[in-house]
C-alpha positions as CSV (number, residue, x, y, z in Angstrom):
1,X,-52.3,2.5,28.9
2,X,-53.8,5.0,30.8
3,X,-56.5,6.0,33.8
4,X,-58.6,8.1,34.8
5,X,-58.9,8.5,39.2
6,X,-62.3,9.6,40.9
7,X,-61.6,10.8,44.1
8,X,-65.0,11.9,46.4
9,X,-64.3,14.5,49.0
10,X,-66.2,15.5,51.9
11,X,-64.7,17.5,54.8
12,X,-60.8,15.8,53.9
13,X,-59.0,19.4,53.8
14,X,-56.6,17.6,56.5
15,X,-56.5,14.7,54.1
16,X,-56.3,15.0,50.2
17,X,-53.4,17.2,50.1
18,X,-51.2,14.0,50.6
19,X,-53.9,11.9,48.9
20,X,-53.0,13.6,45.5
21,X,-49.2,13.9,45.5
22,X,-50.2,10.1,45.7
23,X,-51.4,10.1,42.5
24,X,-48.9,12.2,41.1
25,X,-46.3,9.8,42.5
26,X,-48.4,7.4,40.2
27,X,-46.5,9.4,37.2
28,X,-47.6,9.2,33.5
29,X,-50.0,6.5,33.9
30,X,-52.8,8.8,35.3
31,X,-54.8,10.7,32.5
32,X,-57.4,12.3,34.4
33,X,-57.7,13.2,38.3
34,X,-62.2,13.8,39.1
35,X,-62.0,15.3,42.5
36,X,-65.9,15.3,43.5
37,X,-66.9,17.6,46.2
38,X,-70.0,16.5,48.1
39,X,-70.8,19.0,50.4
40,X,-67.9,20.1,52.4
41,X,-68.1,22.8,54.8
42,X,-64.4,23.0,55.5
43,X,-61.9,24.2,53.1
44,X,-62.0,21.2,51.2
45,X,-62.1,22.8,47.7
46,X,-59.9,25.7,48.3
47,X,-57.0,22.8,49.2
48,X,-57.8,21.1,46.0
49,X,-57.9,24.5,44.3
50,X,-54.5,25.5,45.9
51,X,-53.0,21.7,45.6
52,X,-54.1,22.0,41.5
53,X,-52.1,25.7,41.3
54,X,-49.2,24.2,42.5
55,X,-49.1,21.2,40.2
56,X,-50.4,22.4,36.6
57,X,-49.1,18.9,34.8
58,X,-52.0,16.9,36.5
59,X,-55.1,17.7,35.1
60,X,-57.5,18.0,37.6
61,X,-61.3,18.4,37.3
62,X,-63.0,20.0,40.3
63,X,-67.0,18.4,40.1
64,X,-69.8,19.7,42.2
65,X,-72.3,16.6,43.3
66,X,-74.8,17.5,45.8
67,X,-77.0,14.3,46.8
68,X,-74.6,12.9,49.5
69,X,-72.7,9.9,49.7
70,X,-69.7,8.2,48.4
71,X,-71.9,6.4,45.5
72,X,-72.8,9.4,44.0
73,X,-70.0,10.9,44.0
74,X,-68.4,8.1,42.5
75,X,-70.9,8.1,39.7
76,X,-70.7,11.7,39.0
77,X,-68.0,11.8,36.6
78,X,-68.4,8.4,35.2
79,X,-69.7,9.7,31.8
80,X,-66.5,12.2,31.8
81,X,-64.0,9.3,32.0
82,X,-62.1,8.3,28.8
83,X,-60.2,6.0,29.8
84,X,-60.8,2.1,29.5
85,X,-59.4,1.3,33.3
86,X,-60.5,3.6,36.3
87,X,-58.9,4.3,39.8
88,X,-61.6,5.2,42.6
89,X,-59.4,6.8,45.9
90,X,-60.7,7.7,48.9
91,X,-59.4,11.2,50.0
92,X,-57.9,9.5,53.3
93,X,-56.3,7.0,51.4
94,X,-53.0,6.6,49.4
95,X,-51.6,4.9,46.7
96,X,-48.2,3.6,47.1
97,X,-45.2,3.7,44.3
98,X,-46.3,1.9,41.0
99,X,-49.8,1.0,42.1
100,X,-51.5,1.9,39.2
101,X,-49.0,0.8,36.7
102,X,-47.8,-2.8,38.5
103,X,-52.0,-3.5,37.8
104,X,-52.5,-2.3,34.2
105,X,-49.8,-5.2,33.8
106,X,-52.6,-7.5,34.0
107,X,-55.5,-6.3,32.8
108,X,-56.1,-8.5,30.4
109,X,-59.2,-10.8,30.2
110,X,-60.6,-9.1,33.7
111,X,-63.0,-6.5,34.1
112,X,-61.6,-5.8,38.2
113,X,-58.1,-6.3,39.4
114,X,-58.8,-7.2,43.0
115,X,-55.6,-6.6,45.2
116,X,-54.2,-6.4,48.9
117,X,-54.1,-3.7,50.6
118,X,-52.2,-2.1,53.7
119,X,-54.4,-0.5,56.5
120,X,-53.7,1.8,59.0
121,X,-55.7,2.2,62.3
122,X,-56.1,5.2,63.9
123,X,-53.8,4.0,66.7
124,X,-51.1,4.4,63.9
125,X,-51.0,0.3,63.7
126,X,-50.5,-1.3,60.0
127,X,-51.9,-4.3,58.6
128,X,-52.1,-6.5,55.5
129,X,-55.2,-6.9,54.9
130,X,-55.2,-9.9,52.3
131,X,-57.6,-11.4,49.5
132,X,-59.8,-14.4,48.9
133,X,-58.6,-16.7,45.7
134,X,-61.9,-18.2,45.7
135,X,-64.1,-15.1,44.0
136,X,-67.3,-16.4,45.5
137,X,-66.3,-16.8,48.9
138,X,-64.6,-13.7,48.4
139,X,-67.7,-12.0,47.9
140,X,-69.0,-13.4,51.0
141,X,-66.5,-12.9,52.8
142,X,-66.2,-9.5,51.8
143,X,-62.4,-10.3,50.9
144,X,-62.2,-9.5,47.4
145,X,-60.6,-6.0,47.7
146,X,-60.7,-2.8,48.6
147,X,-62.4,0.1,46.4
148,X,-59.3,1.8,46.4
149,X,-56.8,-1.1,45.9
150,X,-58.7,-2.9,43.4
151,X,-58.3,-1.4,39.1
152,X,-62.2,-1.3,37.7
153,X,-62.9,-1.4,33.9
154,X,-65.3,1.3,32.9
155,X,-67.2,-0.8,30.2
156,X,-68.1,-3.1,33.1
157,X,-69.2,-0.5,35.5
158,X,-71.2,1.3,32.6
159,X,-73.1,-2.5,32.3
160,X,-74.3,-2.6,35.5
161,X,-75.1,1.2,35.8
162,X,-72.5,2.1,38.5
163,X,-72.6,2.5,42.0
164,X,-76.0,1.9,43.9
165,X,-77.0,5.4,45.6
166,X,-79.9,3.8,47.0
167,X,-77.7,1.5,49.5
168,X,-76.0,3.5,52.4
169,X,-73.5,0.7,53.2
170,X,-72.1,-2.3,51.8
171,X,-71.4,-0.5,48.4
172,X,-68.2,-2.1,47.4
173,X,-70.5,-5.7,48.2
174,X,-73.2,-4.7,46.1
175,X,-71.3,-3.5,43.3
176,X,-68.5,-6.7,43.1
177,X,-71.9,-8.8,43.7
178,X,-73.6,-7.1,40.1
179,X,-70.3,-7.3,38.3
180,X,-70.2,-11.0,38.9
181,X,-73.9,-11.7,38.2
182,X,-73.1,-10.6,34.9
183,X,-70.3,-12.7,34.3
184,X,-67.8,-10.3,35.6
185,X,-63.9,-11.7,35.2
186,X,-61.5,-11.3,38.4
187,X,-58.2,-11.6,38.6
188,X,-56.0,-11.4,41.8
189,X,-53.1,-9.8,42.6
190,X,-51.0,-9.1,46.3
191,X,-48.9,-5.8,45.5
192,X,-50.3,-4.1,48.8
193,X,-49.7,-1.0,47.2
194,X,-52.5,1.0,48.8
195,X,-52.8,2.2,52.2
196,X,-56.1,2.7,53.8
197,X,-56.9,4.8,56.8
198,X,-58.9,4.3,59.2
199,X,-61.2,7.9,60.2
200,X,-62.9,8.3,63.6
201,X,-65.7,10.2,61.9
202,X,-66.0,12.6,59.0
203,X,-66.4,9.8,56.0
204,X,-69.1,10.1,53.3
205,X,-71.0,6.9,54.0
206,X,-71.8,6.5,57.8
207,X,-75.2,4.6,58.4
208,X,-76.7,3.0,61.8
209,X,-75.5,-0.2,62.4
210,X,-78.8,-1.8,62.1
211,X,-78.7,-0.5,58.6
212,X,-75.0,-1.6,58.2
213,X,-75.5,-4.7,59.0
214,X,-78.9,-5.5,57.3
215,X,-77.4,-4.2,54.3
216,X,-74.1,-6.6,54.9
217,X,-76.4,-10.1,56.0
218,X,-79.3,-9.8,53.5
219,X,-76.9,-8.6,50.1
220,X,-75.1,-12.3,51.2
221,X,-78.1,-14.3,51.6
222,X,-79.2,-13.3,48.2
223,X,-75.9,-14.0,46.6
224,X,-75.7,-17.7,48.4
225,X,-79.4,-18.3,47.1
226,X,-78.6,-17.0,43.4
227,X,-74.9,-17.8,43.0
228,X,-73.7,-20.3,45.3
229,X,-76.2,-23.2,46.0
230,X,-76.6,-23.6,42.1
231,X,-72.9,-24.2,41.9
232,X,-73.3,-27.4,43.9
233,X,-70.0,-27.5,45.9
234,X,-70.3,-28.7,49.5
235,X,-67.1,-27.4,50.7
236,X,-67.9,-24.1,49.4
237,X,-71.6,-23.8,50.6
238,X,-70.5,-24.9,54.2
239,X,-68.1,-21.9,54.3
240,X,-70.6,-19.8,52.8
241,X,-72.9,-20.8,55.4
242,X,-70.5,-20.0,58.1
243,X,-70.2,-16.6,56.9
244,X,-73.7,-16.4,57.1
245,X,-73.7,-17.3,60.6
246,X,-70.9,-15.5,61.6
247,X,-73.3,-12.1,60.1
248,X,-76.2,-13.2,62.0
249,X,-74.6,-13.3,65.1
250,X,-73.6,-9.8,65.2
251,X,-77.1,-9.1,63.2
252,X,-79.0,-10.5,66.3
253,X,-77.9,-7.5,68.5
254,X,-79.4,-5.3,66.0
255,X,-82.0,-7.3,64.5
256,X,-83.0,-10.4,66.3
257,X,-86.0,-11.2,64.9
258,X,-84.1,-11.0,61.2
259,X,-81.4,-12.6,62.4
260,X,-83.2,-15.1,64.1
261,X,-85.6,-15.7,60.7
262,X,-82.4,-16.0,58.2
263,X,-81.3,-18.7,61.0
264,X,-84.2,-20.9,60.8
265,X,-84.8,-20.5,56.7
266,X,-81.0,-21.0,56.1
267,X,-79.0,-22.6,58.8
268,X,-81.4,-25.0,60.5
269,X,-82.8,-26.2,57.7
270,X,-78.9,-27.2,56.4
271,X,-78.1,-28.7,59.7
272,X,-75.7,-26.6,60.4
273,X,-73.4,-26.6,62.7
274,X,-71.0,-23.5,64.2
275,X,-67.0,-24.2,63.9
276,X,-65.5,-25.7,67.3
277,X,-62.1,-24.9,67.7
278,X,-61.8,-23.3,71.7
279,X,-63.1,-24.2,74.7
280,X,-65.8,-21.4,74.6
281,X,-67.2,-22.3,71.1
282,X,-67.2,-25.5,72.3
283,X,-69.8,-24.3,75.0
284,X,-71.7,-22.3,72.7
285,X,-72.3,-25.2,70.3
286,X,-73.6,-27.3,73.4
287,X,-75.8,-24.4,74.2
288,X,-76.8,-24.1,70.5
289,X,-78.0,-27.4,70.3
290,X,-79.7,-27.7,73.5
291,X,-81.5,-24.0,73.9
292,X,-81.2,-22.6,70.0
293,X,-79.7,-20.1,68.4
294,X,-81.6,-17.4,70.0
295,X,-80.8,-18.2,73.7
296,X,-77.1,-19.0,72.7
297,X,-76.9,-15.7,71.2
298,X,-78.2,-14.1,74.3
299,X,-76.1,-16.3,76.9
300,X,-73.1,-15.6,74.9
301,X,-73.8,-11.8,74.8
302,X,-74.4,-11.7,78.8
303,X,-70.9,-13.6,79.3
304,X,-69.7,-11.0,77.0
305,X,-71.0,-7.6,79.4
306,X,-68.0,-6.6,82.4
């Protein structure tokens, strides 16, 4: 079995070098390598160009896309691909030994293969990141994978039309959150055979953070309403709910009168309550309780200041 990678590249001459001698390392496995240009102004292509020279047994497809972001270069060559299972990498990012092969192990009866990962900040410090073996509070959590870590079957992507171009963050949300809406089938693994690093600036995507986290609170209010209430599991919904809260909060300092609506049409009305595990949440439920959510978010934001 084989796959096809889709690699977008913007500005990542510094980058994608070492990005595809991790595919290669892949070996036989990879059919295919789409390396999408989307508007670079550095020497981006002429180090693919170079890099594709230098290694003529991977096949390598330079693409062109010119409305910017990550999504649509994703999308570009996904009428090109022919095989069954695709790869998506980030030009910053690597794939480790075996990555692609340990997965198509166990692709059957999935349509994504949702894995750990291993990320790197840009102090040079690694971490595991891990996965959620509940899918649905995995998709609120936003712990269900990585883009890069995780295996995608094409047939799946094709039925819900690919990535959304219209969203400028929360992509990878939106597109997990469509997969299962269908019906999608995940299965998890914990190989933590990608690394993911972390980029000051220069990425594809890069929205405000009002956008950002619009994008992240209202794509999980929908997907509590439509996917999780109807399942009718208290245990569930309460963590759900404290995901919820916990995306409010830092919402509020971007959107308060959003975050202050989802409060009162979700929260209140379930009699929630925030967790209470230190001293200070301790202090914030009193104050919750007592004053709202509004002036606890405010008091705890003025303790926060030096």
């Amino acid at each position: 079995m084989n796959v096809d990678v889709i690699i977008p590249c913007f500005n990542v001459e510094d980058f994608i070098e070492e990005c595809l001698d991790s595919v290669k390392l892949q070996g036989k496995c990879v059919r295919k390598v789409f390396c999408v240009d989307n508007n670079s102004t550095d020497n981006t292509v002429k180090t693919i160009q170079k890099w594709s020279t230098q290694n003529p047994d991977i096949d390598i497809l330079l693409l062109h896309e010119k409305k910017p972001g990550a999504s649509s270069a994703r999308n570009k060559p996904l009428s090109l691909v022919e095989t069954e299972w695709i790869q998506f990498l980030d030009a910053d990012d690597l794939l480790l030994g075996g990555k692609i092969s340990v997965q198509l192990d166990h692709t059957k009866d999935c349509d994504v293969i949702y894995d750990s990962c291993l990320k790197k900040s840009t102090f040079g410090k690694i971490r595991k990141i891990k996965t959620e073996k509940n899918v649905e509070l995995g998709l609120m959590k936003g712990a269900l994978g990585n883009t890069c870590a995780n295996l995608w079957r094409k047939s799946t992507l094709k039925d819900v039309e690919g990535w959304n171009e219209k969203l400028a963050s929360s992509q990878e949300s939106d597109l997990l959150i469509r997969i299962h809406g269908i019906g999608g089938r995940f299965k998890r693994l914990d190989s933590s055979k990608t690394l993911i690093r972390e980029r000051k600036c220069g990425q594809i995507s890069q929205g405000n953070k009002k956008l950002l986290w619009e994008n992240y609170t209202n794509l999980r209010v929908n997907f509590y309403h439509e996917s999780i209430k109807p399942l009718k599991d208290n245990a569930l919904e309460n963590s759900a709910l404290l995901c919820i809260f916990g995306a409010i909060q830092i919402l509020h300092q971007y959107n308060p009168s959003l975050a202050l609506q989802i409060h009162n049409t979700i929260l209140k009305s379930s009699n929630f309550r925030p967790a209470t595990k230190t001293i200070r949440s301790k202090l914030y439920l009193f104050i919750y309780q007592v004053f709202g959510f509004q002036r606890a978010e405010r008091i705890r934001m003025l303790l926060k200041k030096p």
